[in-house]
C-alpha positions as CSV (number, residue, x, y, z in Angstrom):
1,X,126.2,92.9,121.6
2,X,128.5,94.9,119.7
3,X,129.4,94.4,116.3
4,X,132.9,94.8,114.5
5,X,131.8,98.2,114.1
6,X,132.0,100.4,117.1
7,X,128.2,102.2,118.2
8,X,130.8,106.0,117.7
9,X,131.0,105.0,114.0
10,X,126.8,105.2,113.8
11,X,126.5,107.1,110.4
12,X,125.2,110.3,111.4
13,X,121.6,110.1,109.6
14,X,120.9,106.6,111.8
15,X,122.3,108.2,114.9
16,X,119.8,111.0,114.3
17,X,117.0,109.3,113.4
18,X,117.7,107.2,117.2
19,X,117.2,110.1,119.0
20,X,114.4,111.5,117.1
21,X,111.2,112.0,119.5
22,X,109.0,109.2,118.3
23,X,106.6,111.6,116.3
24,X,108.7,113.0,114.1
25,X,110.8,109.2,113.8
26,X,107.0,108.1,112.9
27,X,106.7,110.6,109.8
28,X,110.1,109.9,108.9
29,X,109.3,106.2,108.5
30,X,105.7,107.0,106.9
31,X,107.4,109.1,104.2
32,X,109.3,105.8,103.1
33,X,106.7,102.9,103.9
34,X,102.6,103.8,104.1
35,X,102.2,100.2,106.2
36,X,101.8,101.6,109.9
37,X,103.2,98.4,111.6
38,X,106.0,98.3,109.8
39,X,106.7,101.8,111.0
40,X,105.6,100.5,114.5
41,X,108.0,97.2,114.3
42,X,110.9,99.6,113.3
43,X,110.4,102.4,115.9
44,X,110.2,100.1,118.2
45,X,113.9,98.4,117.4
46,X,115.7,101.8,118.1
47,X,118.1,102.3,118.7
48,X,120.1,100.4,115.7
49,X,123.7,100.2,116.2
50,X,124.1,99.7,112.2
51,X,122.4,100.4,109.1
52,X,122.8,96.4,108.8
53,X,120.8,96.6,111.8
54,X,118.0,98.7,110.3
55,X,117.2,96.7,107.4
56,X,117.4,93.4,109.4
57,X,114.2,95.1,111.2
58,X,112.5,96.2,108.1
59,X,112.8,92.7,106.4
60,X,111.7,91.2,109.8
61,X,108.7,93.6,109.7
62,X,107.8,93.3,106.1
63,X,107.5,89.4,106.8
64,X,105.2,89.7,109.3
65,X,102.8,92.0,107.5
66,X,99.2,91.0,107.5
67,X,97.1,91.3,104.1
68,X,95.7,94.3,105.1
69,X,99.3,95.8,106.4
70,X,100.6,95.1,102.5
71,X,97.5,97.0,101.4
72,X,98.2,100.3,103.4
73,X,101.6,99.9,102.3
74,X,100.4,99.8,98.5
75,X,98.2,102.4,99.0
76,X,101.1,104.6,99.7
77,X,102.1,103.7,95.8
78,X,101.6,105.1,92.5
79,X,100.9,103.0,89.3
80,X,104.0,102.3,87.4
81,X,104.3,105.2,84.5
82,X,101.8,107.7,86.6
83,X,104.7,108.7,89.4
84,X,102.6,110.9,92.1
85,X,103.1,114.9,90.7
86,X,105.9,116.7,93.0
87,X,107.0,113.9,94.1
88,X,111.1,113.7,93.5
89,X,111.2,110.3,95.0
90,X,108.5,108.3,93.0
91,X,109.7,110.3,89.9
92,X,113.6,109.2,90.6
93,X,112.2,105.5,91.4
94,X,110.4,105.8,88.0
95,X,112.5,107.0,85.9
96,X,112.9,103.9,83.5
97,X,109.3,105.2,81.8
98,X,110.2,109.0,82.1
99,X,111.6,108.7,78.5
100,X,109.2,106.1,77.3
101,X,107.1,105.9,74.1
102,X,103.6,107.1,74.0
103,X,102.7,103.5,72.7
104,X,104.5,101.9,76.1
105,X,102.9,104.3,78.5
106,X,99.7,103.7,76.8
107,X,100.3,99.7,77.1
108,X,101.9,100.1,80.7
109,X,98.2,102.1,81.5
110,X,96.3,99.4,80.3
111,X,98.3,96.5,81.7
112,X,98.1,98.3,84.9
113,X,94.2,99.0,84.6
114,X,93.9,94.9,84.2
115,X,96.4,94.1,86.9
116,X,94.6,96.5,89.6
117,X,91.1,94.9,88.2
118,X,93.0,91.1,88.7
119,X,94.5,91.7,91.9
120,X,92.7,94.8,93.7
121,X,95.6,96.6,94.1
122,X,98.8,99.1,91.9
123,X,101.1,96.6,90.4
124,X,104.3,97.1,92.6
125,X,107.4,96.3,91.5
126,X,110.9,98.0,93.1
127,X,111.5,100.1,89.4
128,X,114.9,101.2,90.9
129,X,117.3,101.3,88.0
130,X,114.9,99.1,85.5
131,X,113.3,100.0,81.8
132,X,109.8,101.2,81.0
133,X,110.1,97.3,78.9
134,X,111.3,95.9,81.9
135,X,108.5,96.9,84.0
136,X,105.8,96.2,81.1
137,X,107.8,92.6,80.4
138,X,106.9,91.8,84.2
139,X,103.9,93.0,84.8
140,X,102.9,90.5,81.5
141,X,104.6,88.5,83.9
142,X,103.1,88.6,86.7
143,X,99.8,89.2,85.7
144,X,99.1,85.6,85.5
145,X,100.0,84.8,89.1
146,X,97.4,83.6,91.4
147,X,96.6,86.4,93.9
148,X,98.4,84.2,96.7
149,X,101.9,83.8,94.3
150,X,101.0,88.1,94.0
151,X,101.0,88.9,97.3
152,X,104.2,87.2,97.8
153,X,105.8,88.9,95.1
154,X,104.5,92.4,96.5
155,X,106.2,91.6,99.9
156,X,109.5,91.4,98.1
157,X,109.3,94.2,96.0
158,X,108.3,96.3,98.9
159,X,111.1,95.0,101.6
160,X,113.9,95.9,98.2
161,X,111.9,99.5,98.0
162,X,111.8,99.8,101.2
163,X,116.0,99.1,101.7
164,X,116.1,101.6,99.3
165,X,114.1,104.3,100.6
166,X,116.0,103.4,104.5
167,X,119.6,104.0,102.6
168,X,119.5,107.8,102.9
169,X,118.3,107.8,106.4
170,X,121.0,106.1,107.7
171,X,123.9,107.7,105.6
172,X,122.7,111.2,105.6
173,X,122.6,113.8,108.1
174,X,118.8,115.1,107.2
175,X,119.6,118.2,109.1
176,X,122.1,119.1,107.1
């Protein structure tokens, strides 16, 4: 029922984002996650008593993505090192190969060139706080996985991006 936390303590961007007509709750979620039934999963779960709650439906919905759900979501991605232009959020989540060398953004392209060839889809990875080496060391990495062992790895990176992406929506008022 209730949790130690009272439903009057709802941070007021959750709380919001409860009573938001299901439209506009819809292009909130598509703005963080491009996967449509993982928006569906979460609009669907409203409303959440706690932020806890929130990402307990997110993680719950990422696992149940189909193939073709994780590639909608990916679709919604840039390449690491190519951040989508005006974008404040995939520039912020990028940031590690803002000050890069030329000779690591050149490597990262290529890398990510073979990757996308390999595996059909952006190399995804939750770039939150790493390096531009970082991100090269596991895409090298990675690279070798079998497309199965891939996927996997995807469906992680994209449940910690997506926590991340959820965070101001529940602590912030987006009205104000």
């Amino acid at each position: 029922m209730t949790s130690s936390t009272s439903s009057t303590t709802t941070p007021g961007g959750l709380a919001r984002f409860n009573t938001l007509e299901e439209p506009a709750a819809r292009a909130a979620l598509h703005e963080l996650c491009a996967s449509t039934a993982w928006a569906h999963t979460l609009l669907t779960g409203r409303p959440y008593a706690t932020g806890d709650d929130l990402f307990a439906q997110s993680d719950a919905a990422m696992a149940d993505l189909t193939d073709a759900d994780l590639a909608e979501a990916m679709a919604g991605h840039p390449p690491i090192g190519r951040p989508k232009p005006g974008d404040p959020t995939s520039s912020r989540e990028q940031r590690g190969m803002a000050g890069a060398s030329d000779e690591l953004k050149e490597e990262m392209l290529e890398l990510n060139l073979e990757y996308q060839e390999r595996f059909g889809h952006v190399f995804l990875i939750c770039a939150t706080g790493l390096t531009g080496e970082q991100m090269r060391d596991a895409l090298k990495e990675r690279i070798g996985n079998t497309p199965a062992q891939e996927r996997e790895i995807v469906r992680t990176e994209l449940g910690r991006i997506n926590r991340i992406r959820l965070a101001p929506l529940v602590e912030e008022d987006a009205s104000a």
